[in-house]
C-alpha positions as CSV (number, residue, x, y, z in Angstrom):
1,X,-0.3,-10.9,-32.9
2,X,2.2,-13.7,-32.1
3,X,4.0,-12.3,-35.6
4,X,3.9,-8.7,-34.2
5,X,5.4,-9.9,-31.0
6,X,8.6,-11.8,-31.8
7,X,10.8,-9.5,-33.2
8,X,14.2,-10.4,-34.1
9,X,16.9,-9.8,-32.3
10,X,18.8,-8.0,-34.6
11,X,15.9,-5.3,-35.4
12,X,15.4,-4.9,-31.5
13,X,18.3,-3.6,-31.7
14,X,18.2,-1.8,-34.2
15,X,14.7,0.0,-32.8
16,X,16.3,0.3,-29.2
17,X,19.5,2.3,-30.8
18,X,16.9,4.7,-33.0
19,X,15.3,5.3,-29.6
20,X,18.0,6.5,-27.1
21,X,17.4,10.0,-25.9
22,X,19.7,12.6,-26.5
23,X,19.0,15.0,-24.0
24,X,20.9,17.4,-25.0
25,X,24.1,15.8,-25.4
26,X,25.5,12.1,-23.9
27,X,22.8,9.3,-23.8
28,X,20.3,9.2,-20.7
29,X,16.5,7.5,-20.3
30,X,14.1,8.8,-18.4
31,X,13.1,6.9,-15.6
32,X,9.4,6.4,-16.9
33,X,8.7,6.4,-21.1
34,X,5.6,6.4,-22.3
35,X,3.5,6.7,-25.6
36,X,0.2,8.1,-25.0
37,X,-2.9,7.5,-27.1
38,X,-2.0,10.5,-29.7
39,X,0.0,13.5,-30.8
40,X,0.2,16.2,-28.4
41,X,-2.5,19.1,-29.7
42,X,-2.1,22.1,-27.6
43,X,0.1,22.4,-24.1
44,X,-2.6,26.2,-23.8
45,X,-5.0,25.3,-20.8
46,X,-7.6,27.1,-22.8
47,X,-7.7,25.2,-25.8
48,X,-6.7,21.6,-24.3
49,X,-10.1,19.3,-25.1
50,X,-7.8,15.6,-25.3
51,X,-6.4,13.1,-23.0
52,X,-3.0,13.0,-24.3
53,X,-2.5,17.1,-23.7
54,X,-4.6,16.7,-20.0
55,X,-2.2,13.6,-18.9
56,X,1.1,15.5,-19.6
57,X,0.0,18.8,-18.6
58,X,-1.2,17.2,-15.0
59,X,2.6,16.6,-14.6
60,X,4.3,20.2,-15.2
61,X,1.4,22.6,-14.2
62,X,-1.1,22.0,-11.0
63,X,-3.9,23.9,-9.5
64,X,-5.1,24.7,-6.2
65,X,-6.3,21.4,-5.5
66,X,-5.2,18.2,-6.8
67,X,-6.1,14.3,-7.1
68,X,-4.9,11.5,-4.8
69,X,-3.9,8.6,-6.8
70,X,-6.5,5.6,-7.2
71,X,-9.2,7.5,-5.4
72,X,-9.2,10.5,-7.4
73,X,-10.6,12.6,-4.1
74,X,-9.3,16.4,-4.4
75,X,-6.9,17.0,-1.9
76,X,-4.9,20.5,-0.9
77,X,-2.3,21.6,-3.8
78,X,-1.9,25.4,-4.6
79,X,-3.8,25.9,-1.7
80,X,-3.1,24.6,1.6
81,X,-6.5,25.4,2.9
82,X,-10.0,26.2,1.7
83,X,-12.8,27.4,3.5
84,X,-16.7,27.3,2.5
85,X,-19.3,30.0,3.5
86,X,-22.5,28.2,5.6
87,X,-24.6,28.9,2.3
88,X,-21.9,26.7,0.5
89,X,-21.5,30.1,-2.1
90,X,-18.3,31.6,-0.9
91,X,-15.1,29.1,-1.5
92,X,-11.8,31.2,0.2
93,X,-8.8,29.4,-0.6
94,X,-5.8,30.2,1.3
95,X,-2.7,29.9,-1.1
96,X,0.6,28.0,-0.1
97,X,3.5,30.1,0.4
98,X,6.2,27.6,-0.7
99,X,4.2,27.0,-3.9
100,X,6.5,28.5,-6.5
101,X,6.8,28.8,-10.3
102,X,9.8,27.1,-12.3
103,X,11.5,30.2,-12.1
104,X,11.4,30.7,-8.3
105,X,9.0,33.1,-8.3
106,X,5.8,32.9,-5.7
107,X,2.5,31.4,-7.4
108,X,0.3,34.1,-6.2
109,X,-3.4,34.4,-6.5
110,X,-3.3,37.2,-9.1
111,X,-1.9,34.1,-11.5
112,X,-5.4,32.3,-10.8
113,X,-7.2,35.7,-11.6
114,X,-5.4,36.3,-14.8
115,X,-6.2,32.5,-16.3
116,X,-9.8,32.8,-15.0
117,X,-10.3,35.5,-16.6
118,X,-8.7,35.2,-19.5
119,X,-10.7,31.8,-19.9
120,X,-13.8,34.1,-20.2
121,X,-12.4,36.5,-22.4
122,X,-10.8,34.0,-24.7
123,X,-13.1,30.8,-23.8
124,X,-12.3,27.5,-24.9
125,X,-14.2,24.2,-24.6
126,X,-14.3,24.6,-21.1
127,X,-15.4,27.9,-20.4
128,X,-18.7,26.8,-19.2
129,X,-17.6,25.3,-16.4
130,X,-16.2,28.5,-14.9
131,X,-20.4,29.6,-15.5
132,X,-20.8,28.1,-11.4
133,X,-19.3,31.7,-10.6
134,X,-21.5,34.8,-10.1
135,X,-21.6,37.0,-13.2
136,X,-19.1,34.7,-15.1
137,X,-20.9,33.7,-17.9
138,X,-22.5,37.6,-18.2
139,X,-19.1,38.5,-18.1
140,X,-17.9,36.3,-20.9
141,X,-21.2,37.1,-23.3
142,X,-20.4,40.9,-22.6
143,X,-16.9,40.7,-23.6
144,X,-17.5,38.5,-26.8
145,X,-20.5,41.1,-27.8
146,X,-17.8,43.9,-27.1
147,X,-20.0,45.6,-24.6
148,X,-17.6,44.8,-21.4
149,X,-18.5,44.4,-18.0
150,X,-16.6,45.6,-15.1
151,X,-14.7,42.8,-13.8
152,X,-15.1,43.5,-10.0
153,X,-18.6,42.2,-10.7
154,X,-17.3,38.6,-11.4
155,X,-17.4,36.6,-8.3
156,X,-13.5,36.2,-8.4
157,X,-11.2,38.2,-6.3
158,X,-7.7,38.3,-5.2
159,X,-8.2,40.2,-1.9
160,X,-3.8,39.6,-1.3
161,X,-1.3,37.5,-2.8
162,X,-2.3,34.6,-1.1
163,X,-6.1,34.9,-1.0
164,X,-8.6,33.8,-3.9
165,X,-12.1,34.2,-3.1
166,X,-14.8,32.7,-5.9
167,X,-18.6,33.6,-5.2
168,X,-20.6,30.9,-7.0
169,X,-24.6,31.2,-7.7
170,X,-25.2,28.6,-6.4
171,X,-24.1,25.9,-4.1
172,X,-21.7,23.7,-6.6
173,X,-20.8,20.2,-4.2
174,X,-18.2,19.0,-6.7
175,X,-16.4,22.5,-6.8
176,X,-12.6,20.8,-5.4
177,X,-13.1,18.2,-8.3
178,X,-13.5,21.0,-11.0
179,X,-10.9,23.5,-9.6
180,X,-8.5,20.3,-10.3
181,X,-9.1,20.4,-13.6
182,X,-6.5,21.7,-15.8
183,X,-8.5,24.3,-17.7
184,X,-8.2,26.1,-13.9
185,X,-4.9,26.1,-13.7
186,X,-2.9,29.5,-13.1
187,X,-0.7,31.3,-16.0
188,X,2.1,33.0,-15.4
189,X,1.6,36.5,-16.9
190,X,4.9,37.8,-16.9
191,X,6.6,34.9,-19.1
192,X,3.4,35.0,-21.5
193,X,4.0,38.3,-22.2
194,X,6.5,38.2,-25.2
195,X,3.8,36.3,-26.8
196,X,1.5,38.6,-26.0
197,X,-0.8,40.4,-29.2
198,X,-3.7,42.9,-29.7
199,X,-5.7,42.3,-32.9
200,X,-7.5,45.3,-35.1
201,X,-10.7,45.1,-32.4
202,X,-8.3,45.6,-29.5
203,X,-8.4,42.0,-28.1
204,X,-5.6,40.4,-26.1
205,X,-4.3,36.9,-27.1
206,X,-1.1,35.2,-26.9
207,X,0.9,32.9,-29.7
208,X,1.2,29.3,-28.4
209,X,5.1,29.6,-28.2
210,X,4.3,30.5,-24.6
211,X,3.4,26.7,-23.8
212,X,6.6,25.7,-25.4
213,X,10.3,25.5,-23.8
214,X,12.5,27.3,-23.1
215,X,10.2,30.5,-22.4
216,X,7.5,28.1,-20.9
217,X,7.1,29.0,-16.8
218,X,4.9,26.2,-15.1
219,X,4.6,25.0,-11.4
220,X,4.1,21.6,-11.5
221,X,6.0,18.6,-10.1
222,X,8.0,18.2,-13.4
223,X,9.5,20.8,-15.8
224,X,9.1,20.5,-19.7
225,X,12.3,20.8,-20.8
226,X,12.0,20.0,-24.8
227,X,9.0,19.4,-26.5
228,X,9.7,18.3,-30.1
229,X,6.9,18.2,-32.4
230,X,5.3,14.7,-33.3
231,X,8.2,13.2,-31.9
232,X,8.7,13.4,-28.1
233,X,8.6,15.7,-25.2
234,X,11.1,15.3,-22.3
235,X,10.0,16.3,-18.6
236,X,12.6,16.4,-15.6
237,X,11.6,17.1,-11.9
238,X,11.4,20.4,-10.6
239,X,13.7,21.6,-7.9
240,X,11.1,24.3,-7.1
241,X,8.1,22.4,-7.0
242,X,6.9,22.8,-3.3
243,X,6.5,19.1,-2.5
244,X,8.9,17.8,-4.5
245,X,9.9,15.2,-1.9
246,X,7.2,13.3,-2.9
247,X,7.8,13.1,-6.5
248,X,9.5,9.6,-7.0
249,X,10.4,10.3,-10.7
250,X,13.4,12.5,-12.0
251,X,12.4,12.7,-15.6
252,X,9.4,11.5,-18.1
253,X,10.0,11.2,-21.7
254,X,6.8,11.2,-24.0
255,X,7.3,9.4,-27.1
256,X,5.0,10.4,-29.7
257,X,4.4,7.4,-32.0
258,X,0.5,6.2,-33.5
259,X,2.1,3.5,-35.5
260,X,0.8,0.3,-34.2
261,X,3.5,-2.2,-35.2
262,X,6.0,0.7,-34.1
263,X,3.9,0.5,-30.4
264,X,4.9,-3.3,-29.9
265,X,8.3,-2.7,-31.3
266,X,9.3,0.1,-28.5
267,X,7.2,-2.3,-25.7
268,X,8.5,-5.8,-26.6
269,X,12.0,-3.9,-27.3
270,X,12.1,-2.0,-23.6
271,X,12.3,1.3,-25.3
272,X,8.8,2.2,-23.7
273,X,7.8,1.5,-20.2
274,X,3.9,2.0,-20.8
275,X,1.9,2.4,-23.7
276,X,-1.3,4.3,-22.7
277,X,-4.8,3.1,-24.0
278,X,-2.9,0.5,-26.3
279,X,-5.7,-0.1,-29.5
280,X,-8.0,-2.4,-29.5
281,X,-6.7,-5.2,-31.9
282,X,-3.3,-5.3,-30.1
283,X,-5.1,-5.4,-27.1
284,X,-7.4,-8.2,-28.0
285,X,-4.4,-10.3,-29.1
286,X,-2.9,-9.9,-25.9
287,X,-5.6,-10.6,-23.7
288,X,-6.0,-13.6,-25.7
289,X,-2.5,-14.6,-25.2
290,X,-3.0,-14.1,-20.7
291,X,-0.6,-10.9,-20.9
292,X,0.2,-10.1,-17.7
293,X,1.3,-6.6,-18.5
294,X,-2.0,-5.6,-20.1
295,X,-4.3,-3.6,-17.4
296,X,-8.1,-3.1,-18.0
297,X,-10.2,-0.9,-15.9
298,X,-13.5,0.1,-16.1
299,X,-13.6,3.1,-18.4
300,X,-15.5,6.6,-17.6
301,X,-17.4,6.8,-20.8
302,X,-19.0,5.9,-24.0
303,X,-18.4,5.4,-27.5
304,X,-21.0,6.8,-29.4
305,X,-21.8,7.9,-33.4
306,X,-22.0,11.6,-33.4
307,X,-25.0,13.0,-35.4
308,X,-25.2,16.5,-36.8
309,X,-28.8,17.4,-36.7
310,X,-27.9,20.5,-39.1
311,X,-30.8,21.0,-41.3
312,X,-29.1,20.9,-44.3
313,X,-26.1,18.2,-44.7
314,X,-22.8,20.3,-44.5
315,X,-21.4,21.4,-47.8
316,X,-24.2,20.6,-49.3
317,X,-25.5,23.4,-51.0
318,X,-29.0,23.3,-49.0
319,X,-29.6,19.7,-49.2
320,X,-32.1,18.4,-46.6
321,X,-30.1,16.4,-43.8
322,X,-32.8,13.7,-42.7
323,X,-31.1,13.4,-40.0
324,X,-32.6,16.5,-38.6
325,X,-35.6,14.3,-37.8
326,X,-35.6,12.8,-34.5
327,X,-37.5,9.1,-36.2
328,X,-34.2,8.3,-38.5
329,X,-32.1,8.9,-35.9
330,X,-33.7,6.4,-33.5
331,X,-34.4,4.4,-36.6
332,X,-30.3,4.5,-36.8
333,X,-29.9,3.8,-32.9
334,X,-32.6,1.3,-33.4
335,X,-31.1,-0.5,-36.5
336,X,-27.9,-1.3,-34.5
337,X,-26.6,-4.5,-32.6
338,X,-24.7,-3.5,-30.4
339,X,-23.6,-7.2,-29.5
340,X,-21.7,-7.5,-32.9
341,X,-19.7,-4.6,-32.3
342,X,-18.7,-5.4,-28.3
343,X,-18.4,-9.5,-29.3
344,X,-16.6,-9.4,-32.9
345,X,-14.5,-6.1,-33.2
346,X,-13.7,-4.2,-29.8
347,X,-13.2,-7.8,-28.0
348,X,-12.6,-6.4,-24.7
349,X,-15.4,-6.8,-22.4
350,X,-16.9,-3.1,-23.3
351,X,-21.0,-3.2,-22.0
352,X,-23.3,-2.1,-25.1
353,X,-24.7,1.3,-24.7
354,X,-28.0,2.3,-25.2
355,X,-27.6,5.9,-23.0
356,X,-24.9,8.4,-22.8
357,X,-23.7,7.9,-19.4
358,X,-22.2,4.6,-18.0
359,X,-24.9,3.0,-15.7
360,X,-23.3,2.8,-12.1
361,X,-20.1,5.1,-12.2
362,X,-22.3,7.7,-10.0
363,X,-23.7,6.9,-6.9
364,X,-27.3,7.9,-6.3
365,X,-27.8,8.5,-10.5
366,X,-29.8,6.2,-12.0
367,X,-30.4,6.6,-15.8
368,X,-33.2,5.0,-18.4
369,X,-32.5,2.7,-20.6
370,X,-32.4,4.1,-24.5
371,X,-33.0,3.0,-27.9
372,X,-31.7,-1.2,-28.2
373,X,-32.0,-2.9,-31.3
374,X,-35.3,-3.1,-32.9
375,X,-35.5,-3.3,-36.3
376,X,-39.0,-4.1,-37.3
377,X,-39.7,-0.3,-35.3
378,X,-36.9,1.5,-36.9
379,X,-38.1,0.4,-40.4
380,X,-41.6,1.8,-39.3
381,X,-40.3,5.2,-38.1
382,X,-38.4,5.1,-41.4
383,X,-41.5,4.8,-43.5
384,X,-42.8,7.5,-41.2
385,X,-40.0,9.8,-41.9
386,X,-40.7,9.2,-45.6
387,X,-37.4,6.6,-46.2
388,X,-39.4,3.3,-46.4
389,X,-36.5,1.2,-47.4
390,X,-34.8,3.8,-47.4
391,X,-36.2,5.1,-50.5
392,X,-34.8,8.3,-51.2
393,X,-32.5,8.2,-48.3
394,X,-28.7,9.5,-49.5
395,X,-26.0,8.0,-49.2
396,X,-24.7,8.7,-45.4
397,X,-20.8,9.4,-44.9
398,X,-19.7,8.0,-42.0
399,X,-16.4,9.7,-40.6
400,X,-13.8,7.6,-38.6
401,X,-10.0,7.7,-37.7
402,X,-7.9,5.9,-40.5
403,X,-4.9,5.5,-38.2
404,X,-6.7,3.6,-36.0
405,X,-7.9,0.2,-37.8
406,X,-10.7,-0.7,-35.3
407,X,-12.7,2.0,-36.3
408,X,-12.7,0.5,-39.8
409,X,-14.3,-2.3,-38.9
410,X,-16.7,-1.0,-36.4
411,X,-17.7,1.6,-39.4
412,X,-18.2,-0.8,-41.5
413,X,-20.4,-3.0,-39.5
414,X,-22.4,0.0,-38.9
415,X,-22.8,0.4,-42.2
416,X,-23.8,-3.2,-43.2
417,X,-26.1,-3.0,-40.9
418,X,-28.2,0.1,-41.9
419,X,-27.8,-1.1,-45.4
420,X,-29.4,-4.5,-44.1
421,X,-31.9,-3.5,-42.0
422,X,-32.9,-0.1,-43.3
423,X,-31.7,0.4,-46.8
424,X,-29.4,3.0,-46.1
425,X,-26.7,3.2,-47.8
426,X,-23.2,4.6,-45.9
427,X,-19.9,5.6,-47.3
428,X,-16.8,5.2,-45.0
429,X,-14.9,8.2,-45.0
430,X,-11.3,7.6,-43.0
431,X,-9.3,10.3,-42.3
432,X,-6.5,11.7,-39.7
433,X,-7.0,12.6,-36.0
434,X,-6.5,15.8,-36.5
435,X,-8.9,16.5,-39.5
436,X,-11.7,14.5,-37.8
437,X,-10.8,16.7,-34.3
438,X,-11.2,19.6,-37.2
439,X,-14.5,18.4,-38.7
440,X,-16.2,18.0,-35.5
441,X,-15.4,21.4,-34.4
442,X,-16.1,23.4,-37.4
443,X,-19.8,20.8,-37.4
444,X,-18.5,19.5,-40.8
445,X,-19.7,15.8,-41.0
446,X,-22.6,14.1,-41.0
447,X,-22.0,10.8,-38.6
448,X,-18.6,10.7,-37.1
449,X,-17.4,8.1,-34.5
450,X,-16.4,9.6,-31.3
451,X,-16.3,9.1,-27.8
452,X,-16.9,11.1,-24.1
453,X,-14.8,10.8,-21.0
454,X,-16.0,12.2,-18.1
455,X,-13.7,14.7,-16.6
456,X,-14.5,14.5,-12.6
457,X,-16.9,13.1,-10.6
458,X,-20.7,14.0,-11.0
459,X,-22.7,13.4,-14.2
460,X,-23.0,16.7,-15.3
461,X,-19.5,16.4,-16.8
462,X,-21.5,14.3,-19.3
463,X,-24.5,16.4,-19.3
464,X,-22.9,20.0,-19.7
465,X,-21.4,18.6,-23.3
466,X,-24.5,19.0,-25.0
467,X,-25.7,22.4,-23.4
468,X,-26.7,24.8,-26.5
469,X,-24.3,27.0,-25.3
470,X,-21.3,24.4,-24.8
471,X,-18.3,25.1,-27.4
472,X,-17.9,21.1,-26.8
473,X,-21.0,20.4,-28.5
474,X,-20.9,19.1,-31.8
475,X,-23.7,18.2,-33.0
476,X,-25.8,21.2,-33.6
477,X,-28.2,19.9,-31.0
478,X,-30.3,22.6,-28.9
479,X,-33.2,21.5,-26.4
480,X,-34.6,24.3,-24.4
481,X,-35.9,21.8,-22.0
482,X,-32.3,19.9,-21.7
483,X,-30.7,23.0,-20.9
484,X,-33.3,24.0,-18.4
485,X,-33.5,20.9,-16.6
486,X,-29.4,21.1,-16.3
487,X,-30.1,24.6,-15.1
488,X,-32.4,23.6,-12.0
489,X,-29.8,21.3,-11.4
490,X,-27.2,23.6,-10.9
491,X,-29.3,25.5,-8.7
492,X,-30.3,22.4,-6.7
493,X,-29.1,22.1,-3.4
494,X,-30.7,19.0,-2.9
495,X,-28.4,16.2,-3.8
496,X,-30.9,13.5,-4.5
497,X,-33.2,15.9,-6.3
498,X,-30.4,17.8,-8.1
499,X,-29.1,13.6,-9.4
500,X,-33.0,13.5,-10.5
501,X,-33.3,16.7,-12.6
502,X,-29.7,15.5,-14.7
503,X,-31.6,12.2,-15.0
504,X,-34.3,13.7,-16.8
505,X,-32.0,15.8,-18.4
506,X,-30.0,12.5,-19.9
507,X,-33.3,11.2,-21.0
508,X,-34.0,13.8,-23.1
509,X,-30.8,13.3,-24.8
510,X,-31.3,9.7,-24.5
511,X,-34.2,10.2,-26.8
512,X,-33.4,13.1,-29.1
513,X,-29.8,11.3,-29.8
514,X,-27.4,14.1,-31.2
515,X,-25.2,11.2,-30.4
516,X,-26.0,7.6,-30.9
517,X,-24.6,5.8,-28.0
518,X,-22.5,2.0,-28.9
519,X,-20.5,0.7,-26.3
520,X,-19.1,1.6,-22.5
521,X,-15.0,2.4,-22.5
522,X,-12.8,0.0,-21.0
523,X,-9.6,1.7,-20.2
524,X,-6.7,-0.2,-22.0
525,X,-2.8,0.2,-20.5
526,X,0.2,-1.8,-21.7
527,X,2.6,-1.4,-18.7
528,X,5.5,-3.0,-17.5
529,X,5.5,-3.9,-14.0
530,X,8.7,-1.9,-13.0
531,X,5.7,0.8,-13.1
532,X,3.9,1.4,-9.9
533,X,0.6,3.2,-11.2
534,X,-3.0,3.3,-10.3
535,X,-4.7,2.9,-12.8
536,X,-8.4,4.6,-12.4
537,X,-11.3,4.6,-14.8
538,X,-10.8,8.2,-15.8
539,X,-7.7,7.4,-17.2
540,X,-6.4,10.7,-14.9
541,X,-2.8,10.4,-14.1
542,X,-1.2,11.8,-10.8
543,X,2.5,11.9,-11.6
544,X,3.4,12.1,-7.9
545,X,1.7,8.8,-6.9
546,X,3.9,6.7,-10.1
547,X,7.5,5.4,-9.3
548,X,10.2,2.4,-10.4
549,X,10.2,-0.6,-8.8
550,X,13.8,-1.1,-9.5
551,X,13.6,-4.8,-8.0
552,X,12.1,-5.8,-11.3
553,X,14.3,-3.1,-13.0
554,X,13.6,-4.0,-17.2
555,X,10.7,-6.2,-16.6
């Protein structure tokens, strides 16, 4: 790391001068620049699924509510009022009249009705979320099986321009924390509408241009103003934006860049303010070194090897996945120490995992300890299976992101380890983010590495993943029993009861393992301490609550 760190002074310079925003003519820097964890995949609330499109949307769009910095806690947005029925079923929200969009036009609660419901009509990975309101998911099924349902039977009105009233099933506590997700968001219709497109069966979608400057119409605190592709994207703060005194920035560049060595060039060089969830290795080495600019929080999720329990492996021709069977893959979880992993490759304090959900982040949830390392009983349930040895096991492909080197190394630990312990034998199979982001979605891997990051406060962010009917499940896992005990849940009014039923819920996953859980995140953020952020374990950034310090202007 020290080699990586002192850079000559003549190829600072050099860096710095390849790095000055144009703009658009003349030289200018944004007041905050920041390189965040990966390409930019999709600026469409309906498709977003990864940090890096999540943290720079939270800065040019907003919903009706939003989060306080550092405490996360929902607070009045879109909507400078909300009011909840006695039976806790009937959320009114009472729309702000200076809320506007970027083209000084009112935000009006038609815009929420048309994103709503064009989540259920064109769903994404978080359509079932919007399943809390009466007759959404039957509306949704309907429409995909092209047998429509009237849509004044979905509990979502827009009684006038400044009223949105959603009927939910059942009482949902936690309601403000997922209306300030982005997938909630409102779309302006009228600026979508050049990119708007009917295919052969009729259906309505729209090409992503409509995400992209200069047609893009938002209402958040900042306006995208360019967005070039896999190389940076340039926000500036919005005159229109109802509470704009309050936004302490006046522009945010976004520097797209997954080169490591690149990452400590633009940082050391003072051509990047922040480098968001910095890798591990360069982490390490800094930690090491007592950087004071490196800030670890408790992270908001786990790192776990995804299993597809497909029972054939994929491309395969009909081959027999053994993974299908629940004893190989606790024989896997089983096989695994967890302590190599956390001590000699991720090096930054992460707890080893033997469940899905980080012990302690909820209050009043307690979960059950899984599957730790035990390899005398994984070699029996492999004999069991029929892989004593693993004798006729074949050869497993573990899937990882080349780009980042960690996973290399943790991969291949993993895989010395099953060949040591079980007789497995695993092939490493690196490729791009955005092929592995492919492979998991179109189920096309065997064992992948991946992770889960909670997305608001109450553990069925983490238990709604793995519902049968969740497009965010990848692992061709299905437990009637799961899904029903996340369904009494739901219905729970209960709190304590309703924390016990997604307890049993995680157990059941805890013990059928469509993923294999390794370590607990620890957030990572390279920052320089001009930057007043709070940092939070969601890794959830409120734009309006970051701002210079210019007493340590360039530090």
């Amino acid at each position: 790391m020290g080699k990586l760190l002192i850079i000559p002074l003549l190829l600072v310079g050099l860096f710095v001068g390849s790095l000055v925003w144009s703009g658009g003519g003349g030289t200018k820097r944004a007041d905050l620049t920041y390189i965040d964890r990966g390409d930019v995949i999709t600026l469409d609330p309906n498709l977003m699924s990864y940090l890096q499109d999540f943290r720079v949307s939270y800065a040019f769009r907003e919903g009706l509510v939003a989060y306080s910095p550092g405490t996360l806690e929902p607070r009045p947005a879109g909507a400078e009022r909300v009011e909840v029925s006695a039976d806790k079923r009937v959320w009114t929200f009472h729309l702000r009249a200076a809320a506007l969009w970027s083209d000084g036009t009112p935000v009006t609660s038609k815009d929420y009705v048309f994103a709503w419901r064009r989540m259920l009509e064109e769903p994404g990975d978080y359509t079932y979320l919007y399943y809390y309101i009466h007759n959404a998911e039957a509306y949704a099924t309907a429409f995909a099986g092209n047998k429509p349902m009237k849509w004044d039977e979905v509990g979502i009105k827009a009684p006038d321009e400044r009223t949105l009233v959603v009927t939910l099933d059942n009482p949902v506590t936690y309601f403000l924390d997922i209306v300030a997700f982005v997938p909630f968001y409102p779309l302006n219709e009228r600026s979508m509408e050049p990119y708007r497109e009917v295919d052969q069966a009729g259906r309505v979608h729209y090409r992503p241009e409509f995400t992209r400057p200069p047609g893009v119409v938002t209402n958040g605190p900042f306006l995208l103003k360019t967005w070039d592709f896999k190389r940076r994207l340039y926000l500036e703060k919005s005159q229109n934006y109802w509470d704009k005194e309050n936004v302490k920035l006046n522009s945010i560049e976004v520097m797209i860049n997954e080169d490591r060595l690149n990452q400590v060039l633009s940082f050391e060089s003072g051509a990047v303010d922040w480098v968001a969830d910095v890798s591990n290795d360069i982490a390490a080495e800094i930690k090491a070194k007592g950087g004071k600019d490196l800030h670890l929080t408790p992270g908001f999720g786990t790192t776990y090897l995804a299993v597809n329990i497909a029972p054939t492996i994929p491309g395969s021709a009909g081959v027999k996945n053994p993974l299908s069977d629940v004893r190989v893959r606790q024989a896997f979880a089983m096989a695994i120490d967890r302590g190599q992993i956390v001590k000699n490759i991720t090096r930054m304090g992460e707890r080893e995992a033997t469940t899905y959900i980080p012990p302690g982040i909820f209050k009043g949830y307690e979960n059950k300890p899984g599957f730790g390392l035990d390899v005398a009983k994984a070699r029996e349930l492999m004999a069991e299976a029929g892989y004593a040895n693993g004798k006729g096991f074949p050869s497993v492909p573990l899937m990882y992101r080349v780009e980042v080197p960690m996973q290399r190394d943790l991969m291949q630990n993993i895989a010395n380890q099953l060949q040591e312990n079980l007789g497995v034998k695993a092939d490493l199979v690196g490729l791009e983010g955005k092929i592995c982001r492919a492979r998991f979605q179109e189920k096309n891997f065997v064992i992948g590495l991946s992770n889960w990051i909670g997305d608001y406060g109450d553990p069925s962010t983490f238990t709604d993943k793995y519902l049968s009917n969740s497009l965010n499940n990848d692992s061709n896992w299905a437990s009637k029993e799961y899904d029903d005990w996340c369904a009494r849940a739901s219905r729970e009014p209960d709190a304590g009861k309703r924390m016990e039923m997604l307890e049993e819920a995680e157990t059941i996953l805890n013990r059928e393992l469509p993923v294999i859980p390794l370590y607990h995140l620890v957030n990572m953020d390279w920052c320089k301490s001009r930057v007043k952020i709070q940092f939070n374990p969601r890794m959830t950034t409120v734009w309006k609550g970051i701002e210079i310090n210019h007493a340590v202007e360039g530090k």
